[in-house]
TIVEXKE-302633 format. One record per residue: residue number from 0; residue in three letters; x, y, z of N, C-alpha, C in turn. Coordinates in steps of 0.001 Angstrom, whole numbers, plus 500000, padded with zeros to 6 digits. Example, Ala and Ser with C-alpha at 12.3 -4.5 7.8 and 13.67 -1.06 7.14 Angstrom:
BEGIN
  seq  type     nxx     nyy     nzz    caxx    cayy    cazz     cxx     cyy     czz
    0   Ala  513190  494310  507800  512300  495500  507800  513200  496700  507800
    1   Ser  512850  497750  507080  513670  498940  507140  512900  500030  507870
//
This chain:
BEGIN
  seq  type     nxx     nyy     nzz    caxx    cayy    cazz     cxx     cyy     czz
    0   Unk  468464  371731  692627  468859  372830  693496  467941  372851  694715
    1   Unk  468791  373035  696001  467792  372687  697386  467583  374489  697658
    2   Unk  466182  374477  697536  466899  376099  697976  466263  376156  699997
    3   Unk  466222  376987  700530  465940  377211  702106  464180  377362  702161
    4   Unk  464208  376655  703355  462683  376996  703918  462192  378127  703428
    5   Unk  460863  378274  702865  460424  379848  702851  459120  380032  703633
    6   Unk  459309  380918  704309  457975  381576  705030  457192  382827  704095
    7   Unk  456237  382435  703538  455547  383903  702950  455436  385072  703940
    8   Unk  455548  385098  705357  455473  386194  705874  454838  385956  707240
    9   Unk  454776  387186  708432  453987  386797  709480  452720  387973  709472
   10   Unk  451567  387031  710340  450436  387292  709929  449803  387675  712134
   11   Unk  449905  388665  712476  449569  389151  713437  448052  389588  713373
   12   Unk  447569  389303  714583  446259  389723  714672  446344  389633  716204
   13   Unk  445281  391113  716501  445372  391354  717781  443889  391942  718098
   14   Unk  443120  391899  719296  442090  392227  719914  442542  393560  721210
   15   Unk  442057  394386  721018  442934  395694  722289  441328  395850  722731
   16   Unk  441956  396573  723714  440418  396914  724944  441283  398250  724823
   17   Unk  440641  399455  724522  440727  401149  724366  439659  401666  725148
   18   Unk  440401  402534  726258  439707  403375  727123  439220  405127  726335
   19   Unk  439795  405668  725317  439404  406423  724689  438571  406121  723646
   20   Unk  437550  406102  723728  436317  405717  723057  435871  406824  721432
   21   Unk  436955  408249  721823  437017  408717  720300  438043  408056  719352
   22   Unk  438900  407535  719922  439997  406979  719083  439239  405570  717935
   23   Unk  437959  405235  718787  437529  403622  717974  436335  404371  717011
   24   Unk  436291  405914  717309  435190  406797  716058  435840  407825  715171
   25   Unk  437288  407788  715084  437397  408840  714306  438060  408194  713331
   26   Unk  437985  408019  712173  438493  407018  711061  439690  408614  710947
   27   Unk  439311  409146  710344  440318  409915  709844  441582  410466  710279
   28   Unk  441549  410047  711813  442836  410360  712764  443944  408733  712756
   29   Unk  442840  407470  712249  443529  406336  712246  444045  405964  711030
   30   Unk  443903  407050  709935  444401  407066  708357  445495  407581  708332
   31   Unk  445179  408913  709188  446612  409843  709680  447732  408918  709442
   32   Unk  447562  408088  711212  448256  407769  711837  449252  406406  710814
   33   Unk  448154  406076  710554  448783  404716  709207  449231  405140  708478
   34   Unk  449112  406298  707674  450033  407093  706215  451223  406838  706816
   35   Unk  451414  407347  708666  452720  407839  709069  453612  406801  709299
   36   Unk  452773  405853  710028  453604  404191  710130  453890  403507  708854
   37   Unk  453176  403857  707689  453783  403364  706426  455067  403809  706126
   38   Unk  455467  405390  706079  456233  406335  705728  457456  405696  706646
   39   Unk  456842  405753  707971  458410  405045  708832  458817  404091  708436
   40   Unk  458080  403011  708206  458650  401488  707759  458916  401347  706288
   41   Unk  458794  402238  705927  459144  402114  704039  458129  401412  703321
   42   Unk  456986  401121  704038  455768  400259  703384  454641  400925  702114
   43   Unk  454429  400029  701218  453964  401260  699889  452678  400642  699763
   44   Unk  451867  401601  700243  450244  401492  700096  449367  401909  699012
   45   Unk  448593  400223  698148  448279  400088  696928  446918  401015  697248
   46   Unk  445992  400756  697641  444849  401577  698205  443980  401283  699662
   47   Unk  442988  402376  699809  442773  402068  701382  441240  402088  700683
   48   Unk  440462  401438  701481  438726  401802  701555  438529  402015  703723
   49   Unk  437743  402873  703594  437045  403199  704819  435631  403703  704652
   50   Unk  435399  402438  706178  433718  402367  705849  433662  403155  707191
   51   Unk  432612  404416  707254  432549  405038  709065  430395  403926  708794
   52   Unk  430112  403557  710176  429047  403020  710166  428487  404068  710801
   53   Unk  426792  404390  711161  426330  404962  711788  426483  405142  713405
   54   Unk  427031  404237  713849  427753  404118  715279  428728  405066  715705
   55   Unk  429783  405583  714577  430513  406076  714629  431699  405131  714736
   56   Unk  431059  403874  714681  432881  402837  714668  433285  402779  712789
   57   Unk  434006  402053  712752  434890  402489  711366  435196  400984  711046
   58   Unk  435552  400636  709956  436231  399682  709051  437213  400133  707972
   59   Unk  438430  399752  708151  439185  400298  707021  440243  399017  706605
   60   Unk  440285  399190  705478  442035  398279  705019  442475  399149  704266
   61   Unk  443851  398654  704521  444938  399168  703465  445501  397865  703069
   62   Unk  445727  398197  701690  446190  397172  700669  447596  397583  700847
   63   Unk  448230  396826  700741  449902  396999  700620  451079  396463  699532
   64   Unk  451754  396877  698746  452322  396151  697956  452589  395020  698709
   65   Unk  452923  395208  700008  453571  394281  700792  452460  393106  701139
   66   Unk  451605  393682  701465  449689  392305  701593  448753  394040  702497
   67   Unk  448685  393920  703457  447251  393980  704036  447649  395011  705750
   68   Unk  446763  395731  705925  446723  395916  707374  445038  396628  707602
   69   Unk  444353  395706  708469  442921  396249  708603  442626  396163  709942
   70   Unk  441429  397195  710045  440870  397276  711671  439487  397099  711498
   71   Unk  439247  396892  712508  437993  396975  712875  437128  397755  714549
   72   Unk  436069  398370  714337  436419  399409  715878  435200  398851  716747
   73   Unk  434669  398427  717384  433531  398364  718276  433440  399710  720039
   74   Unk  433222  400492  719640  433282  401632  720613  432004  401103  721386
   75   Unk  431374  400614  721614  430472  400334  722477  430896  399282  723430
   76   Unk  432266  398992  723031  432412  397342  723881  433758  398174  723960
   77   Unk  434660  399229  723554  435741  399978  723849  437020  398910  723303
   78   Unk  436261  398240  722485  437505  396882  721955  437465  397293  720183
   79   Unk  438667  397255  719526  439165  397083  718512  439618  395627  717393
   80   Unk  439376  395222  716658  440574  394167  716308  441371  394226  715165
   81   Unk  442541  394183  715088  443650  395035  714082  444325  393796  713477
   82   Unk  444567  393460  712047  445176  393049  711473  446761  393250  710362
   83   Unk  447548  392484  711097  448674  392701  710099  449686  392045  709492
   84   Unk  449614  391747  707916  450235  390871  707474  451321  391603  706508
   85   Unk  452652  391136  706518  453422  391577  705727  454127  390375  704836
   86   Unk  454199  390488  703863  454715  389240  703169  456538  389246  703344
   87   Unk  457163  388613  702862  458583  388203  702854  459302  388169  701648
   88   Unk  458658  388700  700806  458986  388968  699123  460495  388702  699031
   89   Unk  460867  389945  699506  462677  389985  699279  463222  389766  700054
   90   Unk  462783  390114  701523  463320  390207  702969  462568  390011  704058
   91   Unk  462785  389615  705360  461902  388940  706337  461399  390374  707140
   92   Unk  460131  390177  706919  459508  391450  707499  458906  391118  708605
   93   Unk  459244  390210  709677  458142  390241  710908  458406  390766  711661
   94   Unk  459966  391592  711580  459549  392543  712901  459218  393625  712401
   95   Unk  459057  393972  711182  457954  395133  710897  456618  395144  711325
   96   Unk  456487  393583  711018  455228  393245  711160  454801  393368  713358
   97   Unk  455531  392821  713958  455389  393335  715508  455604  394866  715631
   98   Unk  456709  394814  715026  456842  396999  715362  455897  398031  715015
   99   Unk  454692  397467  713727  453510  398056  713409  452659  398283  714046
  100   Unk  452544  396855  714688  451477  396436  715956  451450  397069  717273
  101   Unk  452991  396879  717301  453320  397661  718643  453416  399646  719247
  102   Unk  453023  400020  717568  453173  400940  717556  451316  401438  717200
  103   Unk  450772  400586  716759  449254  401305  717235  448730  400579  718717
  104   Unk  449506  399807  718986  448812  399548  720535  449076  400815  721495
  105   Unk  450839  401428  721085  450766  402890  721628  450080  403780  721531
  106   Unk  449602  403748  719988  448634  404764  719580  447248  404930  720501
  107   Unk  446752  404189  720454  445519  403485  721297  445639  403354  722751
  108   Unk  446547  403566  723075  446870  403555  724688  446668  402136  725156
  109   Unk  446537  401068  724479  445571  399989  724263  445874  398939  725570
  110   Unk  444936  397761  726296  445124  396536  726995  444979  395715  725753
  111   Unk  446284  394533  725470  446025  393366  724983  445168  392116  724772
  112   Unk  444132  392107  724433  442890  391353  724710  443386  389663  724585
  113   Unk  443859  389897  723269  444137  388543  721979  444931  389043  721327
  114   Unk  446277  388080  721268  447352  388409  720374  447612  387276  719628
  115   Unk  447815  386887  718502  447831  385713  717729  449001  386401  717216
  116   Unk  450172  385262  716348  451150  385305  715370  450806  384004  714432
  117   Unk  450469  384285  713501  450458  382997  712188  451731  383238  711208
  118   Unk  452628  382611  711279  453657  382286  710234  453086  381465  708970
  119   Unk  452990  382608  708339  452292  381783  706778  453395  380996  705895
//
């Protein structure tokens, strides 16, 4: 049996330059905001860890049934870098996977630094 090409999923990663410099210190407004982009996209989140550093920048992932979405904040350099991978389990999720992206670059008011797409 031949079955079709499979792609495990697409794997986005992006670098933003953020002129609001509370947005890269407040972890708890960027948990918000992710509960809500999960809820829109139907995405089911296994657990999150968030680290706030003494800087006030943040580290967080969320685990996803689906794989992964993590940030990272550098407020001193006003740059972010955001990761997002969605797997392809049942159905092709990469434009979830851009519409996620594209929807915290709104969040963030963000300039595009580095945009990568890896098709895993």
């Amino acid at each position: 049996m031949d079955l079709p090409p499979y792609s495990p999923g697409l794997h986005k990663l992006v670098t933003l330059q953020v002129d609001k410099t509370e947005l890269l210190t407040n972890s708890n407004d960027f948990v918000t905001v992710t509960n809500s982009i999960l809820e829109k996209y139907g995405l089911e989140k296994v657990g999150v860890v968030v680290h706030d550093f003494e800087n006030k920048s943040f580290t967080i992932s969320f685990c996803l049934k689906e794989s992964h979405i993590c940030i990272h904040t550098w407020p001193e350099y006003n740059q972010l870098t955001l990761d997002v991978y969605l797997c392809n389990y049942l159905q092709d999720n990469s434009h979830k996977v851009r519409s996620v992206t594209a929807d915290y670059i709104s969040y963030f008011e963000a300039k595009i630094i580095k945009d990568f797409e890896i098709n895993r």
